[in-house]
VOFIVO-377553 format. One line per 8 residues: their letters; for each residue x, y negated, z negated of N, C-alpha, C. Coordinates in steps of 0.2 Angstrom, whole numbers. Example, Ala and Ser with C-alpha at 12.3 -4.5 7.8 and 13.67 -1.06 7.14 Angstrom:
<atoms>
as = 66 28 -39 62 22 -39 66 16 -39; 64 11 -35 68 5 -36 64 0 -39
</atoms>
This chain:
<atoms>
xxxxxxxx = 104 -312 96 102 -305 98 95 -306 101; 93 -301 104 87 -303 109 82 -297 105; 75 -297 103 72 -294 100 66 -292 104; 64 -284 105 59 -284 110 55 -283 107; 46 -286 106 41 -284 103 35 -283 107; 31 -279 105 25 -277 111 19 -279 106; 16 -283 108 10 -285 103 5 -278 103; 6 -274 109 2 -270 111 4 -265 106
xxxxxxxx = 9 -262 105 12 -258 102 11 -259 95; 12 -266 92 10 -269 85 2 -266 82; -2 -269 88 -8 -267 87 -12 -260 86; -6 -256 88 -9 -247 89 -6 -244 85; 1 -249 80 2 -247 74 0 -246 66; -3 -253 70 -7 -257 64 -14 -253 60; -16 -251 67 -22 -247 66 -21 -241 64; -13 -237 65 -11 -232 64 -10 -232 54
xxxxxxxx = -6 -237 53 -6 -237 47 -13 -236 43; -19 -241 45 -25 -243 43 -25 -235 41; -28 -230 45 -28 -224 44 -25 -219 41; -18 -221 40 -14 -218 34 -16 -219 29; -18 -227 25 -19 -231 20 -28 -227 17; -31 -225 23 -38 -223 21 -38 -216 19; -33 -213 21 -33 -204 21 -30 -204 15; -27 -208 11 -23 -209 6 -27 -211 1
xxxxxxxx = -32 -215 1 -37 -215 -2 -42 -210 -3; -43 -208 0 -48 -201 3 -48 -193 -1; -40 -195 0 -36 -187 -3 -41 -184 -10; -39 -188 -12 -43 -185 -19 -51 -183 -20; -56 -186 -16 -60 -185 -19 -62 -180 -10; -59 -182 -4 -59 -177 -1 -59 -168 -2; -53 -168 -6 -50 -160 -10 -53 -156 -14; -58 -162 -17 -64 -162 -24 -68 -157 -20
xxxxxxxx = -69 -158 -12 -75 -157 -11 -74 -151 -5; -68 -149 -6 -64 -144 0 -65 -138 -3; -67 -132 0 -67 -127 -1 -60 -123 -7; -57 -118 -10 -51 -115 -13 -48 -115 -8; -51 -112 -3 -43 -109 3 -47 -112 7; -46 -119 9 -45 -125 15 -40 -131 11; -36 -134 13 -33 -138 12 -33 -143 19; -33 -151 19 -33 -154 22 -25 -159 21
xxxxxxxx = -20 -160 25 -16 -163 25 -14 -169 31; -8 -175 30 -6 -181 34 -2 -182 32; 4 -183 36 7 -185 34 11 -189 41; 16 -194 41 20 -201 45 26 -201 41; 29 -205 47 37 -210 45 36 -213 48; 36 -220 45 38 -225 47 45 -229 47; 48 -229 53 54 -231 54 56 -236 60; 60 -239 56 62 -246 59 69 -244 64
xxxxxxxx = 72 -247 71 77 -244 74 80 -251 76; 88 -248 77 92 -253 81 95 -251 86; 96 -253 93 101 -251 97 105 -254 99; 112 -254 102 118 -259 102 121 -256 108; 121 -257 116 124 -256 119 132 -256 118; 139 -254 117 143 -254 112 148 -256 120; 146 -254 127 151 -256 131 149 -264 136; 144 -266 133 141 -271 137 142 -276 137
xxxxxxxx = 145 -280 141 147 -287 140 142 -291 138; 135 -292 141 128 -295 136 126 -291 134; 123 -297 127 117 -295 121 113 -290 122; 112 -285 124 106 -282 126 103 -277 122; 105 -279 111 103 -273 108 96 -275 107; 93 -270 105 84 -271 106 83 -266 97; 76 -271 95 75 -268 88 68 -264 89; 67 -260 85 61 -258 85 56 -256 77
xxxxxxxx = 50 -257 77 47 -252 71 41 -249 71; 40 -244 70 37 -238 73 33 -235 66; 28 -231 69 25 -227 66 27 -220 69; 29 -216 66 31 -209 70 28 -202 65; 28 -198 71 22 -193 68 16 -192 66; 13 -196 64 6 -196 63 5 -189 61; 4 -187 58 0 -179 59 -6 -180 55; -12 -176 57 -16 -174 50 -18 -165 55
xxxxxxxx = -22 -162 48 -25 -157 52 -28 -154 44; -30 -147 47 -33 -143 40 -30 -136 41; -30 -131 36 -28 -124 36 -30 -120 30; -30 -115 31 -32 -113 25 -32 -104 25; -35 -100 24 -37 -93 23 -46 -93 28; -46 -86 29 -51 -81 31 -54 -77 31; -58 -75 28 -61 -67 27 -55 -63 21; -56 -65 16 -51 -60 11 -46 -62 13
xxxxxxxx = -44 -68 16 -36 -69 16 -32 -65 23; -37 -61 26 -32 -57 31 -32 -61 36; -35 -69 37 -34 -72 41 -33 -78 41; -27 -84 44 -27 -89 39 -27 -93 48; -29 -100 48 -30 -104 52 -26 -111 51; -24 -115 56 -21 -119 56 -22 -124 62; -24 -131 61 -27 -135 68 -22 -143 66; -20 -145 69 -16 -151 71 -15 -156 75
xxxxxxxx = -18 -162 73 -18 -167 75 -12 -174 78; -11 -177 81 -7 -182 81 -9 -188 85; -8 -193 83 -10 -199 83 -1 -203 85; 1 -202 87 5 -208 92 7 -206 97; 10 -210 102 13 -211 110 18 -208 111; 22 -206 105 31 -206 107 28 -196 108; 24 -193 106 21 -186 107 21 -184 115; 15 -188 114 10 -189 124 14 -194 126
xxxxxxxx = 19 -196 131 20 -202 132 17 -203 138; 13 -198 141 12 -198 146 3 -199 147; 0 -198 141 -9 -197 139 -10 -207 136; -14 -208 134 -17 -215 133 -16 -213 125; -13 -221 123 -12 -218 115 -18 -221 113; -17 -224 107 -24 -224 101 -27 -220 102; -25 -212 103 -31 -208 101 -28 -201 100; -32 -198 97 -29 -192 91 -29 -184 98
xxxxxxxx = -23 -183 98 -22 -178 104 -21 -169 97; -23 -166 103 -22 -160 99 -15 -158 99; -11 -156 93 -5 -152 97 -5 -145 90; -8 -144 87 -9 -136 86 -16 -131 87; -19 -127 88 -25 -124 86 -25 -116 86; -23 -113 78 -20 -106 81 -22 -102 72; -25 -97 75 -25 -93 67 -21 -86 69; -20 -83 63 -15 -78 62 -18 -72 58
xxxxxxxx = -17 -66 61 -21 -59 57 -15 -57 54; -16 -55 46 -11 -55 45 -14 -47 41; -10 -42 44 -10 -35 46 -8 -34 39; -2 -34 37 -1 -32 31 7 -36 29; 8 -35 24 14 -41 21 19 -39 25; 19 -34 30 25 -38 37 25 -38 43; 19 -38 45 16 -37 52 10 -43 53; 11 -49 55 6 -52 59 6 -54 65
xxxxxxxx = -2 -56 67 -2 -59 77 -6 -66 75; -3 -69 78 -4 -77 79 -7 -78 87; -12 -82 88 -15 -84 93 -17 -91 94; -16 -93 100 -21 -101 100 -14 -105 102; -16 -109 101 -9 -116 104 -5 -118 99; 2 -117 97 7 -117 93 14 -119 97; 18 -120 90 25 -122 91 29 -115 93; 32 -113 99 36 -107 99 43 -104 96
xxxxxxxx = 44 -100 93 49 -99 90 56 -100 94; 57 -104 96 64 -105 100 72 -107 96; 71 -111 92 78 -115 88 74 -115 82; 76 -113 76 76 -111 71 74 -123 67; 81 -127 71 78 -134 69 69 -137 72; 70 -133 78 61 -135 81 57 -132 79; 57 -125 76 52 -122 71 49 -127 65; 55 -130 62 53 -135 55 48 -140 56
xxxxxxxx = 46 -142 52 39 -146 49 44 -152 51; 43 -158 56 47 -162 60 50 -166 50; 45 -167 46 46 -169 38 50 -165 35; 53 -162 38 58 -157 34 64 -157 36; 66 -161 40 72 -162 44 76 -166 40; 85 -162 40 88 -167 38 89 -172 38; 91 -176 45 92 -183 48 84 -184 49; 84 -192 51 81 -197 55 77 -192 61
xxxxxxxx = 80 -191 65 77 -187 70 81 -180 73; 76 -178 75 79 -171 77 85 -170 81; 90 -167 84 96 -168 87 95 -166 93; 99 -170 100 95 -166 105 95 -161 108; 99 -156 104 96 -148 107 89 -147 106; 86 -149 100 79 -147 99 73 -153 102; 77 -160 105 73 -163 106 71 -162 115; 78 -162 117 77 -160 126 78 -154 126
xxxxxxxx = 83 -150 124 83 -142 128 80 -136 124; 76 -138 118 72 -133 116 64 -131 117; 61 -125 115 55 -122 118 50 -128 113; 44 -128 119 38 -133 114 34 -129 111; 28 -131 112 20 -128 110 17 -123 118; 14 -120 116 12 -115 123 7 -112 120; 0 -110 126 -4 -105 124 -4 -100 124; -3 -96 121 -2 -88 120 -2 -83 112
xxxxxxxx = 1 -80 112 2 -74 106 7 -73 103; 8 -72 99 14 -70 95 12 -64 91; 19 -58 92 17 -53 85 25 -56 81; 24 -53 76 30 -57 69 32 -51 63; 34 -48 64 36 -44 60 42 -45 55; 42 -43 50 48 -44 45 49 -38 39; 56 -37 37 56 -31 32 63 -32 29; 64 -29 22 69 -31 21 72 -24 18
xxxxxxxx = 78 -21 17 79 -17 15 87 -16 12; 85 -14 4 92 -18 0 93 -26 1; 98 -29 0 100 -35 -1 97 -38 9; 98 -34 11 96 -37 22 91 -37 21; 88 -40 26 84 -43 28 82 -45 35; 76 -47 38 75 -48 45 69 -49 48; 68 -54 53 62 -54 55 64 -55 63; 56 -52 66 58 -52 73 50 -56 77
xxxxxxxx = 51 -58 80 45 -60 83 45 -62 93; 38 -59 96 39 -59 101 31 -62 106; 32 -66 110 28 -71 112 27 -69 119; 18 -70 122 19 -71 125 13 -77 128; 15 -82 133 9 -86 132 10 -89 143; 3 -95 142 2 -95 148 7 -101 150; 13 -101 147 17 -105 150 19 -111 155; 12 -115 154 12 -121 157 13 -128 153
xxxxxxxx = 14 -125 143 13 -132 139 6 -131 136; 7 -138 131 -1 -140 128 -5 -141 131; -13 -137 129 -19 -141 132 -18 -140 140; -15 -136 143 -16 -133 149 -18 -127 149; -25 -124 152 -28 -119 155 -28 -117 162; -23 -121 164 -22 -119 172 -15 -111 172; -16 -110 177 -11 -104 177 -8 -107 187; 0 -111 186 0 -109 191 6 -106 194
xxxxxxxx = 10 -103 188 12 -97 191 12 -91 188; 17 -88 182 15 -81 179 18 -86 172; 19 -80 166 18 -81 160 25 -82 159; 26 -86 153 32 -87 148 32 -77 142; 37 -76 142 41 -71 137 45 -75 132; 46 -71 127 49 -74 123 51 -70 116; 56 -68 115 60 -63 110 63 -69 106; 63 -67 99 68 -69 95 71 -65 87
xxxxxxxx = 76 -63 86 78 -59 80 81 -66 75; 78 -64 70 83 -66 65 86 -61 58; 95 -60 58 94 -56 51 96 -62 46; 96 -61 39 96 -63 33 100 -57 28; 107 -58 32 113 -51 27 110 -52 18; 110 -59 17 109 -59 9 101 -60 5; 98 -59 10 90 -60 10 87 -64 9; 80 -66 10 77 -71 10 79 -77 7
xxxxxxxx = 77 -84 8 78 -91 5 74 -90 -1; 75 -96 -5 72 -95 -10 67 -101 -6; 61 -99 -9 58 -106 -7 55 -108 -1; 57 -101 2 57 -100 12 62 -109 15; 67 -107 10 72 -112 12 75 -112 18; 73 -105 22 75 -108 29 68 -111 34; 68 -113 31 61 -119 35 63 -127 33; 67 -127 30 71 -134 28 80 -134 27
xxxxxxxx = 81 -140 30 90 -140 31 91 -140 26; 91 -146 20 93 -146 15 92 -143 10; 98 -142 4 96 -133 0 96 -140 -6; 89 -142 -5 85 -145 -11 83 -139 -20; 82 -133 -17 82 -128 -21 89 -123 -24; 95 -128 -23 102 -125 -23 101 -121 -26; 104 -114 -19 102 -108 -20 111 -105 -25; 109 -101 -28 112 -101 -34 119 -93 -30
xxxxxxxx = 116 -91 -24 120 -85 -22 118 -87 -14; 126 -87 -11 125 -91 -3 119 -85 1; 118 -91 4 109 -86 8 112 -88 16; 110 -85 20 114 -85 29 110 -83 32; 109 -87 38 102 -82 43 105 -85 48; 107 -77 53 107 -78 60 102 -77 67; 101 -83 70 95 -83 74 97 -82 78; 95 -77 83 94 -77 93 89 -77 95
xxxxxxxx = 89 -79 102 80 -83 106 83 -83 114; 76 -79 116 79 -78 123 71 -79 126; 70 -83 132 64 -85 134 63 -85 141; 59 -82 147 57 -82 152 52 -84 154; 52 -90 157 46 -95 161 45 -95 166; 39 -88 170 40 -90 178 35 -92 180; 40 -94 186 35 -99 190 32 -106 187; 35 -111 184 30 -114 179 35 -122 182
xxxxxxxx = 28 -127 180 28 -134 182 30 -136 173; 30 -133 169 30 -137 162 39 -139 162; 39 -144 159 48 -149 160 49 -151 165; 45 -152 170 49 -155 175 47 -164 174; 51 -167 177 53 -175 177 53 -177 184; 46 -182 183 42 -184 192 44 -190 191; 48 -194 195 51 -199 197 47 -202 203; 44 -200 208 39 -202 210 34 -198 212
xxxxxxxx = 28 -200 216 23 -197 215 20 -195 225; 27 -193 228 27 -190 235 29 -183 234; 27 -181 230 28 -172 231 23 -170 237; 26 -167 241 23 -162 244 26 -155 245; 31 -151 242 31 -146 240 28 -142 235; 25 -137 233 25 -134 227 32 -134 224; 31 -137 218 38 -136 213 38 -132 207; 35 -126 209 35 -123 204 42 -119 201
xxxxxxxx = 45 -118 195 52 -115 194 50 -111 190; 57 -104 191 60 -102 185 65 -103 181; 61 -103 173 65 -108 167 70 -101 164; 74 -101 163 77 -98 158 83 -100 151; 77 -97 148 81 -101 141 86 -98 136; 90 -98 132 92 -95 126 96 -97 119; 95 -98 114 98 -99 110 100 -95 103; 107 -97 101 111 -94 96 109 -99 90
xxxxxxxx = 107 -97 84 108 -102 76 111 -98 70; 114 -105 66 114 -98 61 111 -105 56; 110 -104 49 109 -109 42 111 -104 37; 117 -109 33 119 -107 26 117 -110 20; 117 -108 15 114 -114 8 119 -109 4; 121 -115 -1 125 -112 -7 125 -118 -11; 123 -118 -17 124 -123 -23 122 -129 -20; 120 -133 -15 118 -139 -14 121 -141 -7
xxxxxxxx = 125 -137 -4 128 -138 1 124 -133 7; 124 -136 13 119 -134 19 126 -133 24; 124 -129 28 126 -129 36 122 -126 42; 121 -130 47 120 -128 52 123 -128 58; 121 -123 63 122 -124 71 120 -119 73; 120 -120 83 116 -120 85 120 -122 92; 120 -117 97 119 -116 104 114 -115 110; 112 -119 113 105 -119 118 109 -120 126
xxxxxxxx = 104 -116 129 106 -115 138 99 -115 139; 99 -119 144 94 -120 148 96 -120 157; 94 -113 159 95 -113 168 87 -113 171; 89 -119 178 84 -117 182 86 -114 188; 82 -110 192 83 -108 199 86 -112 205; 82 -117 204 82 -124 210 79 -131 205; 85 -135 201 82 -139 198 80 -144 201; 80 -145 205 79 -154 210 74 -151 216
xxxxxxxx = 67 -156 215 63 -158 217 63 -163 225; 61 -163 232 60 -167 233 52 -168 238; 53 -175 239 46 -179 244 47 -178 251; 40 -181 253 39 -179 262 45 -182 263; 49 -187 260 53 -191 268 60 -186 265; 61 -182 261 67 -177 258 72 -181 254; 67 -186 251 72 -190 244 71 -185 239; 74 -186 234 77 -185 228 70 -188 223
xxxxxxxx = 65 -183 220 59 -186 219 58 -183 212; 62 -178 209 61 -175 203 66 -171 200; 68 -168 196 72 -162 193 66 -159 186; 71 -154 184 71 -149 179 77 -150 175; 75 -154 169 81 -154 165 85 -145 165; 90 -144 163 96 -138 162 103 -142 159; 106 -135 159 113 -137 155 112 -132 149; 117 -137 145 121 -132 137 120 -139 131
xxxxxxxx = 118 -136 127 120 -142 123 120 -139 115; 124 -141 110 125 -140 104 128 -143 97; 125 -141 93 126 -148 87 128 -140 80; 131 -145 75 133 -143 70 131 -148 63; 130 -147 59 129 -154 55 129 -148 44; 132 -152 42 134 -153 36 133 -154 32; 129 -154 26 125 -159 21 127 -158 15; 127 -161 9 127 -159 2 122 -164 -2
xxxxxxxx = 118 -159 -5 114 -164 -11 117 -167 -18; 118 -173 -18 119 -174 -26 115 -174 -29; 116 -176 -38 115 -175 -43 108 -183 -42; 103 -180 -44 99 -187 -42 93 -185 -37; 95 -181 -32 90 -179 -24 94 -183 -20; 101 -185 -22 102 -189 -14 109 -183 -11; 107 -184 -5 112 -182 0 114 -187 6; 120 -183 7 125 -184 12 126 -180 17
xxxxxxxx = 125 -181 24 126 -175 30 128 -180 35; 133 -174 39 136 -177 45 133 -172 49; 134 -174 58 131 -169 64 136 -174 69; 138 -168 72 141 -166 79 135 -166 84; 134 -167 90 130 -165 97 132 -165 101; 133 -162 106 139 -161 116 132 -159 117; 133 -163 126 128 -160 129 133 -158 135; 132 -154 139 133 -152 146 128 -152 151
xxxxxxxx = 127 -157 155 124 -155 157 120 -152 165; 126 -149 168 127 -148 173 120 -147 179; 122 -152 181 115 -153 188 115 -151 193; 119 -148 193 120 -145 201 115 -150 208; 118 -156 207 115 -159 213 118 -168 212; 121 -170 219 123 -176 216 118 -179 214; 112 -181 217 107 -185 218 105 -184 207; 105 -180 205 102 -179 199 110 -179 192
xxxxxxxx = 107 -187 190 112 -190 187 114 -183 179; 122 -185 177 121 -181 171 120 -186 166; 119 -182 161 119 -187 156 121 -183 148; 127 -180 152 134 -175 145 135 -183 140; 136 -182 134 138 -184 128 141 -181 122; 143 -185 118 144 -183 113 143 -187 107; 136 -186 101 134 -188 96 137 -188 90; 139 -193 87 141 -192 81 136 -198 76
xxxxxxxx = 132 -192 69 127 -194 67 131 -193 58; 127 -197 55 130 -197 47 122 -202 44; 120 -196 39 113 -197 36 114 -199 28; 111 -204 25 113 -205 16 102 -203 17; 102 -197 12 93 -197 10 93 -198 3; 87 -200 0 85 -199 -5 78 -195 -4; 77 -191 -10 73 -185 -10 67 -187 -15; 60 -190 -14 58 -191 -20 52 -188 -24
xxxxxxxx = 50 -182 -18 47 -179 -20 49 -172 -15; 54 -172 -16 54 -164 -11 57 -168 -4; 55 -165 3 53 -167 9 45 -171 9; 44 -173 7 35 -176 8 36 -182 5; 40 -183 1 42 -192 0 48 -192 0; 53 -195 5 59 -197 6 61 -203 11; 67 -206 9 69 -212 13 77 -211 17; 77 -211 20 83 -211 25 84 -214 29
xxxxxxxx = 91 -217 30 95 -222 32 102 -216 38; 99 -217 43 106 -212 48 108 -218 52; 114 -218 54 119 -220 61 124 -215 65; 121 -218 73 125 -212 77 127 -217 82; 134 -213 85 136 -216 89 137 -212 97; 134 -215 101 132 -208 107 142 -211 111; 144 -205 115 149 -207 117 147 -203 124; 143 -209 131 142 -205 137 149 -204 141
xxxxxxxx = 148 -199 143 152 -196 149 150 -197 155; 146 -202 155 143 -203 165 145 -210 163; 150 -212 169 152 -219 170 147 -223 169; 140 -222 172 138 -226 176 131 -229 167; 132 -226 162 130 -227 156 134 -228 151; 132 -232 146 133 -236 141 136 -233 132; 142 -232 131 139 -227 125 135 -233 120; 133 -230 116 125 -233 112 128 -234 101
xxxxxxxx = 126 -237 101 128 -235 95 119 -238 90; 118 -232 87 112 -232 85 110 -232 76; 105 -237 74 104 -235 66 98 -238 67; 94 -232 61 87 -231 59 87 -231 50; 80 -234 52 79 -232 42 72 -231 42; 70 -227 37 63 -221 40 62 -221 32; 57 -220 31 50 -217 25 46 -214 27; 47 -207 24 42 -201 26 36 -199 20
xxx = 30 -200 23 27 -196 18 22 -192 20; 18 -187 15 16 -185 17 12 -179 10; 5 -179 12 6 -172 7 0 -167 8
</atoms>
């Protein structure tokens, strides 16, 4: 078997670690010396990957091992608490692949006035509430990595507003929340076409998580009375360049689109056992891009895609979870390849501190539907920590 190594990449991990191993050292006497209501955190996974072409007549699987996530930042309280803050840093490539790595990119900067126990507004650059799995703290996920609903067809970070309201009355429950921002993505202060919208409901028939255990897939707090929460998410992005996919650099049209999004979820917990799923659509107006000479020079991802996945925790912190993923990806255009699938994922974790120290071991097997690719058969094993 053929091994790819990038000394370059070695070198940006290496220093990456260095920097975990000092902030770990630091934590304590750092915290000594941190205000009551500031908190600084960091947290990584380090994981190692395999890929195996599974239809190919040559060797061509490729290994990897990775620092992923980097995260640090601070958050904490404001003025009496009626304000709390939250800034966020990242420190690898696999984020920005597209910015110069070795260096620490912003990807949160956002405080929240918090009006009274069920009315808040959130401002600044943040994650938007589109899929209840891409809400999660990336260290909170069940599997290895996130499924690719939340990884290609779900909503990112943007800058804008959110109001968030929640109430609950008798055993029901609900929170609503509604967004609206300058819909071009992170760390963009251009405007070049109009704004992102964004609505989403969620009820809780049996009321809240224990634990705000809908922030995490696995029901590590086995809830003792089933808990159910059904999400919808409905988003309008007009006019806007953020997702599009530049294959070369001849554009001479404006390529601005309209994005329109929406997704269905629901999360259950009972005794140890979890379920999720999740339906996501993504349309564009005019998804394919083209150059002065009228080639085929870029798209806008769209389609359908949807995952289900299963978990139960044993006696011990360890679990077991399988996941389904289809994608559909209809491109309305020959020139833009599809790339429909279907994922099957099966995760063994061990829990050793909650979600902040854990070790999981996943295998999945992609089964593509475009002749013209490979189905893949994939295994990773990852160390999360984090505190």
């Amino acid at each position: 078997m053929k091994a790819i190594v990038s000394l370059h990449r070695v070198s940006s991990y290496a220093r990456s670690g260095l920097i975990i191993f000092l902030l770990f050292l630091l934590t304590d006497s750092t915290r000594a010396q941190l205000p009551d209501d500031m908190n600084i955190f960091a947290r990584a996974q380090l994981r190692a990957s395999m890929l195996y072409p599974v239809d190919s007549n040559i060797d061509q699987s490729s290994y990897s091992a990775q620092i992923r996530r980097f995260r640090f930042g601070l958050k904490g309280d404001l003025i009496d608490k009626k304000f709390d803050y939250f800034i966020q840093l990242a420190y690898d490539d696999t984020e920005f692949p597209l910015r110069a790595a070795n260096r620490f990119e912003l990807l949160d900067a956002s405080a929240t006035w918090k009006m009274n126990e069920q009315l808040s507004l959130k401002f600044g650059q943040f994650l938007m509430s589109g899929n209840l799995e891409r809400m999660m703290n990336p260290l909170n996920q069940q599997f290895v990595e996130h499924s690719i609903v939340s990884s290609q067809f779900s909503l990112e970070r943007d800058i804008g507003i959110e109001l968030k309201h929640q109430w609950k009355i008798g055993s029901i429950a609900a929170r609503e929340f509604l967004f609206i921002g300058n819909g071009d993505g992170p760390g963009s202060l251009g405007d070049y076409g109009g704004f992102q919208y964004l609505g989403r409901l969620e009820i809780l028939p049996f009321g809240f998580f224990e634990k705000e255990g809908e922030m995490f897939l696995s029901d590590l707090t086995r809830e003792d009375r089933m808990k159910l929460l059904l999400g919808a998410s409905a988003s309008f992005n007009d006019n806007t360049r953020y997702g599009f996919v530049d294959l070369n650099d001849d554009i001479v049209e404006a390529f601005e689109r309209d994005v329109l999004y929406w997704n269905v979820d629901m999360l259950s917990k009972w005794k140890g056992w979890s379920f999720y799923a999740q339906l996501t659509n993504r349309s564009v107006n005019v998804p394919v891009i083209y150059g002065k000479d009228l080639d085929f020079s870029g798209y806008y991802r769209s389609g359908q895609s949807y995952s289900a996945q299963l978990g139960y925790v044993l006696v011990g912190n360890y679990e077991i979870a399988g996941r389904y993923t289809g994608v559909i990806n209809s491109p309305d255009h020959l020139l833009l390849p599809s790339s429909d699938l279907d994922e099957y994922t099966i995760v063994v974790s061990k829990f050793v501190n909650d979600h902040k120290v854990k070790a999981q071991l996943d295998v999945s097997y992609q089964a593509m539907k475009n002749i013209f690719y490979e189905d893949q058969l994939i295994a990773r094993a990852q160390l999360s920590i984090g505190f």
